[in-house]
C-alpha positions in Angstrom: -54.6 44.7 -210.7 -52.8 47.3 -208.3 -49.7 46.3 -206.5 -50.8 45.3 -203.2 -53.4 42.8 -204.6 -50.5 41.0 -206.6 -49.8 37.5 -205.4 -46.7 36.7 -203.9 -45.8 34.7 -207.5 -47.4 34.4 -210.5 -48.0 30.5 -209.3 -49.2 30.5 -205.8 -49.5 33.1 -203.1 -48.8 32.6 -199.3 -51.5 33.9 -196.3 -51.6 33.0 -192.7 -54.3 32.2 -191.2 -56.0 33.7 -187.8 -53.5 31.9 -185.7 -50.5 32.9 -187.8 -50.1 30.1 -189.7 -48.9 29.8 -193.5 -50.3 28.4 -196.3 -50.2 28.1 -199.9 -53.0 28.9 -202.4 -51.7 27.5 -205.4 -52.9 28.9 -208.9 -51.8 26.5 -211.2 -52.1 22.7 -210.9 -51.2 19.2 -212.4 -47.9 18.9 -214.8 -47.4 23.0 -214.7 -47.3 22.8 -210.7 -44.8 20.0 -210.8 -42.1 22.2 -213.0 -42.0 25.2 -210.2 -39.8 24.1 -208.2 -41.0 26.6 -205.2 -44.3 25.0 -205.6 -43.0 21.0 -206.4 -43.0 19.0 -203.1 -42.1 15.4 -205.6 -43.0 12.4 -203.3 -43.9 14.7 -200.4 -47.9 15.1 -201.9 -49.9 13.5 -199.7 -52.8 11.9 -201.1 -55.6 14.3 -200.8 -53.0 17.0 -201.8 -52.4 14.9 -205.3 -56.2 14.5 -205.8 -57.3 18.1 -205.3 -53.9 19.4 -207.0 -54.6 17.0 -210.6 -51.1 15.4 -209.8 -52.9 12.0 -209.2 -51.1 9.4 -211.1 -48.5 11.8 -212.3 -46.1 11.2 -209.2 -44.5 7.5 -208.0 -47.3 5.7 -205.5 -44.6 5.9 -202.4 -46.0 8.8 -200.0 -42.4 10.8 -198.4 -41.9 13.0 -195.3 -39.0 16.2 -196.1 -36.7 13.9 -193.7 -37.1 10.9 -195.7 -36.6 13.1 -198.9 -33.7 15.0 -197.5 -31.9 11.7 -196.7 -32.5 10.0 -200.0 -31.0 12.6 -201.6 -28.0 13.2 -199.0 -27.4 9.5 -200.2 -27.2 10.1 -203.8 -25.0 13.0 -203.1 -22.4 11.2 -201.4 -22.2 9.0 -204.4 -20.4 11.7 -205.7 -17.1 12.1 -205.5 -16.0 14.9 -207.7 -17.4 18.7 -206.3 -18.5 20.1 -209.4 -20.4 17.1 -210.2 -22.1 18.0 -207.0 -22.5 21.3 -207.6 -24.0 20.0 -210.6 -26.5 17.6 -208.4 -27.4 20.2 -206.0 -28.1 22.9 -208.7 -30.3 20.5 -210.8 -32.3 19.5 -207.1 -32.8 23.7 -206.8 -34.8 23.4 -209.9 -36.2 20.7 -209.7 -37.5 21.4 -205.5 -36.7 24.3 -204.1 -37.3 23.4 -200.8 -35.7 20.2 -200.5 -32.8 21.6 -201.8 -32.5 24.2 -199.3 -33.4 21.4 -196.4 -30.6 19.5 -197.4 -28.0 22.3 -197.8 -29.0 23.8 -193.9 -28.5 20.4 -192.9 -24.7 19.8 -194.4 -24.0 23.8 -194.5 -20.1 22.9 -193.6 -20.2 20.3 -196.2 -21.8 21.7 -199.1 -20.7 25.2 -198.5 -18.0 24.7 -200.8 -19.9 22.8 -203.3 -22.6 25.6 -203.7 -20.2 28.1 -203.2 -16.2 28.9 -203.2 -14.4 27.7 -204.5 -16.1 25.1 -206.2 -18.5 27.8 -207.9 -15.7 29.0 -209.8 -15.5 26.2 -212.1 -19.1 25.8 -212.6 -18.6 29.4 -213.6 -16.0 28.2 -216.0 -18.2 25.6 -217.4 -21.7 27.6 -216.8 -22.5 27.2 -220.8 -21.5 23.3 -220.6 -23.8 22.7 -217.7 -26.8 25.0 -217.9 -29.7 22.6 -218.2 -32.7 25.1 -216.6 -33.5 28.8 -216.7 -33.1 30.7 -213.7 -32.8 34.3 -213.0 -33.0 37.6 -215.1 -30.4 37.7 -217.9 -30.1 41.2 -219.9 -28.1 41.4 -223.1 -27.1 44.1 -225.1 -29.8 41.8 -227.3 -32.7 43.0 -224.9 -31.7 45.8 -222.9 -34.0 47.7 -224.5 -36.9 45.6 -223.2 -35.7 45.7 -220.2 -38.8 46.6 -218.4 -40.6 43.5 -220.4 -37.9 41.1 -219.1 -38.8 41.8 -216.2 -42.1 41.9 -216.5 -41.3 38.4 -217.4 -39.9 37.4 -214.0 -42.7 35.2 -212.3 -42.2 36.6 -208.4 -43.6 39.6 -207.7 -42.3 41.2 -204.5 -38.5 40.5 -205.0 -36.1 41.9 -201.8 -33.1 40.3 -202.9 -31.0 40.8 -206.3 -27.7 40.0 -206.9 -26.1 41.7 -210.2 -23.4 40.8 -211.8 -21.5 41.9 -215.4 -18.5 38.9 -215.3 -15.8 40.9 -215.4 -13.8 39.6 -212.4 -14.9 36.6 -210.9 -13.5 35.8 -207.9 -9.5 35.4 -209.5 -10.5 33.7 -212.4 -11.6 37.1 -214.2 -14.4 38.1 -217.3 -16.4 34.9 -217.4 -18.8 36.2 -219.6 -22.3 35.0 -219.3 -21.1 32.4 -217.0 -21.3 34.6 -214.1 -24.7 33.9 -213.5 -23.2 30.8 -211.5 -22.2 33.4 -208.7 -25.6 35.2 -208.6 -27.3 31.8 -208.3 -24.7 31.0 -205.7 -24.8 33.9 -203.7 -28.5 33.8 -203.3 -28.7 30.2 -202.2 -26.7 31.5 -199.2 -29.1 34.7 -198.5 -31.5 31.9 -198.2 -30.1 29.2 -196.2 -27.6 31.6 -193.6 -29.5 34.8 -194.5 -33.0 33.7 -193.8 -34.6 35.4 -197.2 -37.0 33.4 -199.3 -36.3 32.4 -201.9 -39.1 33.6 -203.6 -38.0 37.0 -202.4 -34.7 36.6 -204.6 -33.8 37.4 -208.1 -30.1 36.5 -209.6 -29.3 38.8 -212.9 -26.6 38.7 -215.3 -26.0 41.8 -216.7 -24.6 40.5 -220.3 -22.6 43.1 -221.9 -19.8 40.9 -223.8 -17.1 40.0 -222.9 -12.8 40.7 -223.4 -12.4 37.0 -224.0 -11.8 36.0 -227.7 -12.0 32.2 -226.8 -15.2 32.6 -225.4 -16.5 34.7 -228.4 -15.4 32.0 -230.7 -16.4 28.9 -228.7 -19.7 27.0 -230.1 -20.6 26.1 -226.8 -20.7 30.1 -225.2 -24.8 31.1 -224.4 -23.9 34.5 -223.7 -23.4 37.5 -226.6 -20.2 36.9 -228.8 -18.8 40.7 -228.9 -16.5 42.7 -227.2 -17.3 44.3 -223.6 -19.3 47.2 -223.5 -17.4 50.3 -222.4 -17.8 54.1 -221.2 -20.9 55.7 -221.6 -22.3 52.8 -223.9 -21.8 50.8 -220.7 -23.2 53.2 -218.2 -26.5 53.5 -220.3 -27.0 49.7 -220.2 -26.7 50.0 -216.5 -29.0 52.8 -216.2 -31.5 51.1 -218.1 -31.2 48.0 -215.8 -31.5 50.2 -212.4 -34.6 52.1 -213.7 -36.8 48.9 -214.8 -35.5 47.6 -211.2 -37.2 50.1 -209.9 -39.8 50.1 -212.1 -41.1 46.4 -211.3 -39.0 45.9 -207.3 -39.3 49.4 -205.6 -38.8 47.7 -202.4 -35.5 45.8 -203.4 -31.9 45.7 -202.7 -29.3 45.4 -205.2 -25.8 43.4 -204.3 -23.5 44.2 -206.8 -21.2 41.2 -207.8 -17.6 40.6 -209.5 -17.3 44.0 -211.4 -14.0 44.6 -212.5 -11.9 47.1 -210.2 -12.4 49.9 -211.7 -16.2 49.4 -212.5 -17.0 48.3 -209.0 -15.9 51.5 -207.6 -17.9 53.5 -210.2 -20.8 51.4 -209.6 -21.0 51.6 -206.2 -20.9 55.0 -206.0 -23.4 56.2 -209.3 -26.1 53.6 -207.7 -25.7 53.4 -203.7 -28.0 56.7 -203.5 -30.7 56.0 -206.6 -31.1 52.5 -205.1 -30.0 50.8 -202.2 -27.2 48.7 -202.8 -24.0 47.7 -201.9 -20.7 45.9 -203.6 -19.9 42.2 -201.7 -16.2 42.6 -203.1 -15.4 46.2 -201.6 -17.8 45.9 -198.5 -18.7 42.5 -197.6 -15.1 41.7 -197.6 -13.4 44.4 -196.1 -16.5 44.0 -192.8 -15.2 40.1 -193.1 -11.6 40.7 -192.6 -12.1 43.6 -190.0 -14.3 41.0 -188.0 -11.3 38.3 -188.3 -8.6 40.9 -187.3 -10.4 42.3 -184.0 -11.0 38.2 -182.8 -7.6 37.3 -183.8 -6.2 40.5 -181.8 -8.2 39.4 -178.9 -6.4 36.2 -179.0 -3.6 37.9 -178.2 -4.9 40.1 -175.8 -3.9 43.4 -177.6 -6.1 45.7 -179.5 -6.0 46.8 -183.3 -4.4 49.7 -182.9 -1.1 48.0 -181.9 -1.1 46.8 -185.3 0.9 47.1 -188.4 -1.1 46.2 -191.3 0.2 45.3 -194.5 -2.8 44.0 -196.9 -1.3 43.0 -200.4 -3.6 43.3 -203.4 -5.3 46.8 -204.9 -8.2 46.1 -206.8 -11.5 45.7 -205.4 -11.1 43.4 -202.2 -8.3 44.6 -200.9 -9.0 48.4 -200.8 -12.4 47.3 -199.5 -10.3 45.4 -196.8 -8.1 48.6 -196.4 -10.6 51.3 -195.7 -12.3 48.8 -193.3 -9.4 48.5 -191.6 -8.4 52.2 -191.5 -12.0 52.4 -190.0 -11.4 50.1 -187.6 -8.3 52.4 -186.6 -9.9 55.4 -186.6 -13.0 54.0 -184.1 -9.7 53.3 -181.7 -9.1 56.7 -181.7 -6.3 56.8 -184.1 -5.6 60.2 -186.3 -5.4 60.0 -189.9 -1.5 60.7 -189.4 -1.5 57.4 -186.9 -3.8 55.2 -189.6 -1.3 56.2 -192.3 1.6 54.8 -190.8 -0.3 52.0 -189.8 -1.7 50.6 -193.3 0.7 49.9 -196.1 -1.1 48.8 -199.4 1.1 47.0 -202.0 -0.4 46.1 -205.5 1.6 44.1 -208.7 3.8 46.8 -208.8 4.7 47.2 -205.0 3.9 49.6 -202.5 1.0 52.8 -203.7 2.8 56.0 -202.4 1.1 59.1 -203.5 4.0 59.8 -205.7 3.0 57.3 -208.1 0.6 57.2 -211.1 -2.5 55.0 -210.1 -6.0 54.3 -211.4 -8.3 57.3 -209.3 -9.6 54.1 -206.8 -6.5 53.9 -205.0 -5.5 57.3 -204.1 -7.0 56.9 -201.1 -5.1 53.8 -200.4 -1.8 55.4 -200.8 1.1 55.8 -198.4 2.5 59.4 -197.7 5.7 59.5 -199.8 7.4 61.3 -196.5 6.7 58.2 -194.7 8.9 56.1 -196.3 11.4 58.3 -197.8 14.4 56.4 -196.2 13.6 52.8 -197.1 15.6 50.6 -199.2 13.0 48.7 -201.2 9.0 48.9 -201.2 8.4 45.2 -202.7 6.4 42.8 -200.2 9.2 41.5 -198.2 10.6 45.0 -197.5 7.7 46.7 -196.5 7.2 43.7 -194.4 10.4 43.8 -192.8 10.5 48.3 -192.7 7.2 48.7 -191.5 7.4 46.1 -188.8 4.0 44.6 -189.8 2.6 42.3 -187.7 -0.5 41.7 -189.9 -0.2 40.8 -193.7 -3.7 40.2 -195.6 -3.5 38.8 -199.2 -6.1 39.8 -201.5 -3.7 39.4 -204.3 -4.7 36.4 -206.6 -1.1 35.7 -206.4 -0.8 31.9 -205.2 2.4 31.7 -203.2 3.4 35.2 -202.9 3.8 34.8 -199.3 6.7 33.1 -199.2 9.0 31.6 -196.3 10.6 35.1 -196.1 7.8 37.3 -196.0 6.5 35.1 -193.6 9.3 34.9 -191.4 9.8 38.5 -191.6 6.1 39.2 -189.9 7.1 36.6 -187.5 10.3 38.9 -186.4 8.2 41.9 -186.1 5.9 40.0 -183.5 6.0 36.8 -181.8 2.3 36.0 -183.3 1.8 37.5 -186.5 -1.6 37.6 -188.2 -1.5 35.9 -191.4 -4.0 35.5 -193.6 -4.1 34.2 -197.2 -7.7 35.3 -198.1 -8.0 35.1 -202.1 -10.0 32.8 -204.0 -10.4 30.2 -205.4 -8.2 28.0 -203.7 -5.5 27.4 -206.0 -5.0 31.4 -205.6 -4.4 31.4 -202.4 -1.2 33.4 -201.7 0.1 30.4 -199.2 -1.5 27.2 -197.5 -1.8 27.7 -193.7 0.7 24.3 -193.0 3.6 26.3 -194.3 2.7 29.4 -192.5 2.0 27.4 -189.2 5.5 25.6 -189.8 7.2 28.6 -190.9 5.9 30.4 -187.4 6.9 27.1 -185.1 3.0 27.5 -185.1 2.7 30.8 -183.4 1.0 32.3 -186.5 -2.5 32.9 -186.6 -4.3 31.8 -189.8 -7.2 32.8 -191.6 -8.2 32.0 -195.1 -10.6 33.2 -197.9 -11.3 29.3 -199.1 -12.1 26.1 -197.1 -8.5 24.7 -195.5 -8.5 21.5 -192.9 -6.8 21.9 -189.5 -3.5 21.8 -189.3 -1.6 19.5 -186.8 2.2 20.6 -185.9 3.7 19.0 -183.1 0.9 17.5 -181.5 -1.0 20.4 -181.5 -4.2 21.0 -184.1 -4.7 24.5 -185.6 -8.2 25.5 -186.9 -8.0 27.7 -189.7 -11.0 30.0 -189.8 -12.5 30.9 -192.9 -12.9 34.4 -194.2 -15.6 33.8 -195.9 -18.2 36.6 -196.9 -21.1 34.9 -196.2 -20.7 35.3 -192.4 -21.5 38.9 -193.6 -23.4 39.9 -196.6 -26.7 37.7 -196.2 -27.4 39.2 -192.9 -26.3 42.6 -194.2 -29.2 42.6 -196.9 -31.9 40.5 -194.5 -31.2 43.4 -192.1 -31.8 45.9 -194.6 -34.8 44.5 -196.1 -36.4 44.1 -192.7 -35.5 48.2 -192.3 -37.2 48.9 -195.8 -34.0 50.9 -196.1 -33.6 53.6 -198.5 -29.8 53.7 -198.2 -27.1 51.1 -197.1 -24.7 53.4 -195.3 -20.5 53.1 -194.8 -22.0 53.1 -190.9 -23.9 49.7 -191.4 -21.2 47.6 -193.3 -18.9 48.7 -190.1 -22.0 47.5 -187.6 -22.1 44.3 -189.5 -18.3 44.1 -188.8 -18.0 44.2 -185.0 -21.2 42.3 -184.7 -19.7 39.6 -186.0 -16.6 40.2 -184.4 -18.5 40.5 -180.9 -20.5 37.4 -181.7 -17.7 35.2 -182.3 -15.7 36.4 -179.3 -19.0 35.5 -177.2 -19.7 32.4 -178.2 -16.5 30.8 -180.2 -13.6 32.5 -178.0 -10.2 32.2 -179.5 -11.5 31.7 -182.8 -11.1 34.3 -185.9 -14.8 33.3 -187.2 -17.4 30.9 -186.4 -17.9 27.6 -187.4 -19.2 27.2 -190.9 -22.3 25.8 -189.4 -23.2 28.9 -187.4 -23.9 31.0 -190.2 -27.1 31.2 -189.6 -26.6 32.4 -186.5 -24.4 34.7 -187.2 -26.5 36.1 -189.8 -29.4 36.9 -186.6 -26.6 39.0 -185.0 -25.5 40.9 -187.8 -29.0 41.5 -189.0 -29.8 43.1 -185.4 -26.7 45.1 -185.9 -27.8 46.3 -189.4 -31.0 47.2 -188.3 -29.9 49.7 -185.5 -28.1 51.0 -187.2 -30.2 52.1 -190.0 -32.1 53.4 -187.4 -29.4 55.6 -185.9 -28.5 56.6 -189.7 -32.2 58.0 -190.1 -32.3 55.3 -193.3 -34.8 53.1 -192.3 -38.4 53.5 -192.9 -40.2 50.9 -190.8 -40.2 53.4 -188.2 -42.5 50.6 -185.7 -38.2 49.4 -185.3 -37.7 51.6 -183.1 -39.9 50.4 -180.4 -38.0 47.5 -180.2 -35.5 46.4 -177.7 -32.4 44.7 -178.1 -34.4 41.1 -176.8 -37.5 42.1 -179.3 -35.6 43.0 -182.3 -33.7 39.9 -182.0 -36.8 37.9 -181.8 -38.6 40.1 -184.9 -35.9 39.3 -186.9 -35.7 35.2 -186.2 -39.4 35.0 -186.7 -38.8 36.7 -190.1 -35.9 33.6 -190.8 -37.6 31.6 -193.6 -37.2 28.1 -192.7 -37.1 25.3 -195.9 -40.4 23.4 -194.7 -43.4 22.3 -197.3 -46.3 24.7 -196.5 -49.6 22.9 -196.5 -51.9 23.5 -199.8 -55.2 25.1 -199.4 -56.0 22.6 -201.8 -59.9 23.3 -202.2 -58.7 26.7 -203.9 -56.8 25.1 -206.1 -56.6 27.0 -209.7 -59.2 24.8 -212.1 
């Protein structure tokens, strides 16, 4: 069988009809349709559908519509009380039906987005090997690397758009996790699909197994990933080679997210793959668009512009040089010279400020402050780099809970009577300060983002939203708009577009906010997806070339048509597989 005649799964395929319509033409029936959950509807067959299907007798008599379902099962959830129990319940409903799940998720998005994702993800991560109950996703070993291609062979969707890879090694600030980063790949997905508008048959989370540095996990009975040390070097880039070739063996047409690598490795990643596939890193990209988007709103807000900023961004590995070269981007679109951006971004790691005096890893080089630039200054720890560079911006991408302190705080505040503060890391008990001490440090002038879920804060009378930082206003529609291009490449240019768009869309409709609402993400999504696509188009790395043909009003309505929408599909029952 060639390619195009393969169905859409090796369970069901999807057509549309004259009118446009879609349907599914299952190809398995009775017990085996009932344990897919893309195909298992539970209580939603209707009669004829059970008869035709061989599920007659095999499902409870009661007859359910999705809204009855969804609200059954919103009802069970709030019986809950602990998150990672429902993390647990929502991650069991995924696969058990898909499409429920997904209902009920775009229904409580602001709820459950910190149940399905940070920062309650990082301790399902933690306890992956205690709670895994059901298969899902690729997982590749040093055990099976080899048969690579037959793994995924294996895989049961055939026209995958979507995969998110990850080795473990740093997940979010928890670090190697072994094989229980599989959690974030599941998690990330789940939000492609219910802000980013890709199906979910169109996904594919992998683990990339290669050991891990953790003795406890190598000597606990309970670990389900492979009990040796981490692959390294060359032994390492092989098994990554391996993985990208049968990728693009079985998915030619599919886009690779790259997930929790360690520093170092993310870097190295990126940059051997972003050419041979297209593919980007969430950590280094995704974040560093994020924060740019929350910086430009939150300088609105005060009616200046980035470029009258000091920025001080405090953490080196992954995130925060992502966050640094976004901002230096930002800078340099304001028409700032490199000589202006350098004395306008100070990076600090563990060890203090990175002057290009100073032995680094190769990564931040480029993050480095001219030693001339500060030649005269008494101290280059947080505070006095604060306090000497007259920041008026400090970003934490540190993993350091507390590190801003009351005096690095109030030393921002001196430099400006509204300083930009925002304590971004993950999970939440990372965070380097909780936005009530920063608002009462500030007399509440401050303005606050954060990386993880924070209620507002009421000082004097007056309630403070803190707007969330989170990645997912970026990376879903960063890869929907990519796969709608058919791009060959995910360009520097098109992280940046996926910046200001979100940045312009929040300023339009959620004015004096840093971000949206959590419930808009969807929305947002649409506008960055818009964003990504024209500028693919402008790049020359697109290769649906009908795009361009489209105006602004068409391509916006192309690309929510494309949205998939968690709805049961009828069954053209009378072709039901015998």
């Amino acid at each position: 069988m060639t390619r195009a005649l393969l169905p859409l799964t090796d369970h069901y395929d999807v057509r549309r009809d004259l009118s446009g319509h879609p349907a599914l033409y299952p190809r398995v029936r009775g017990f085996s349709l009932l344990r897919f959950p893309l195909l298992n509807k539970g209580t939603a067959f209707t009669e004829d559908e059970r008869q035709a299907l061989g599920l007659d007798g095999l499902l409870a008599p009661q007859v359910d519509t999705l809204d009855e379902l969804i609200e059954r099962q919103y009802a069970d959830y709030q019986r809950l009380s602990d998150p990672l129990e429902q993390h647990i319940f929502l991650r069991h409903l995924q696969d058990r039906n898909e499409v429920l799940f997904y209902a009920l998720l775009s229904r409580h998005i602001e709820e459950m987005l910190p149940v399905v994702y940070t920062p309650t993800v990082g301790l399902a991560v933690q306890e992956f090997s205690r709670i895994y109950r059901y298969p899902r996703g690729l997982t590749l070993s040093t055990r099976n690397i080899g048969r690579a291609d037959q793994a995924l062979a294996n895989v049961p969707l055939n026209d995958v758009r979507i995969i998110v890879a990850t080795d473990s090694s740093a997940i979010l600030g928890i670090g190697d996790q072994g094989f229980g980063g599989m959690a974030i790949s599941i998690g990330k997905l789940s939000l492609y699909t219910v802000a980013g508008g890709v199906g979910p048959d169109k996904t594919l989370p992998v683990e990339l197994d290669v050991g891990t540095g953790r003795a406890d996990l190598r000597a606990d009975p309970a670990y389900l990933g492979v009990k040796h040390e981490r692959l390294t070097g060359e032994a390492y880039l092989a098994f990554l080679d391996r993985f990208v070739e049968a990728t693009l063996a079985r998915y030619p047409k599919a886009i690779i997210q790259w997930e929790d690598f360690s520093k170092d490795a993310a870097f190295s990643v990126l940059h051997r793959y972003r050419r041979v596939v297209p593919s980007f890193n969430d950590d280094i990209q995704g974040t560093g668009a994020v924060v740019l988007a929350g910086v430009l709103n939150a300088c609105r807000a005060k009616n200046e512009r980035l470029r009258d900023q000091v920025i001080v961004v405090h953490g080196a590995g992954a995130g925060g040089a992502g966050v640094a070269a976004a901002i230096r981007e930002g800078l340099r679109r304001e028409g700032l010279t490199p000589e202006d951006v350098a004395a306008r971004v100070f990076v600090l790691d563990s060890r203090g400020l990175l002057t290009d005096d100073r032995p680094m890893e190769e990564y931040k080089r480029a993050l480095a402050t001219p030693k001339a630039l500060v030649a005269g200054w008494s101290g280059l720890d947080l505070e006095s780099v604060v306090h000497q560079s007259r920041a008026t911006v400090l970003l934490g991408l540190s993993g350091q809970a507390g590190i801003f302190s009351e005096s690095v705080v109030r030393a921002a505040h001196v430099n400006t009577p509204q300083p930009l503060i925002f304590p971004l890391s993950n999970p939440t008990a990372n965070t380097e300060a909780l936005p009530e001490d920063i608002l009462r440090w500030t007399g509440g002038q401050a303005i606050v983002a954060t990386g993880s879920p924070f209620a507002p804060v009421t000082l004097k009378g007056i309630t403070h939203d803190i707007g969330q930082g989170n990645n997912a206003f970026i990376f879903p529609g960063l890869g929907f708009g990519a796969v709608l291009a058919g791009v060959r490449e995910i360009t520097d240019e098109m992280v940046t577009a996926a910046a200001y768009a979100l940045a312009d869309y929040t300023a339009r409709e959620w004015p004096g906010r840093t971000y949206p609402p959590v419930s808009q993400l969807g929305v947002a999504s649409v506008q960055v997806a818009v964003a990504v696509i024209r500028q693919a188009l402008r790049d020359g790395v697109a290769t649906d070339f009908s795009l361009w043909s489209l105006d602004d009003a068409a391509l916006l309505e192309l690309v929510e048509r494309r949205f998939w929408q968690p709805e049961y599909l009828p069954f053209r029952v009378e072709e039901a597989a015998n």
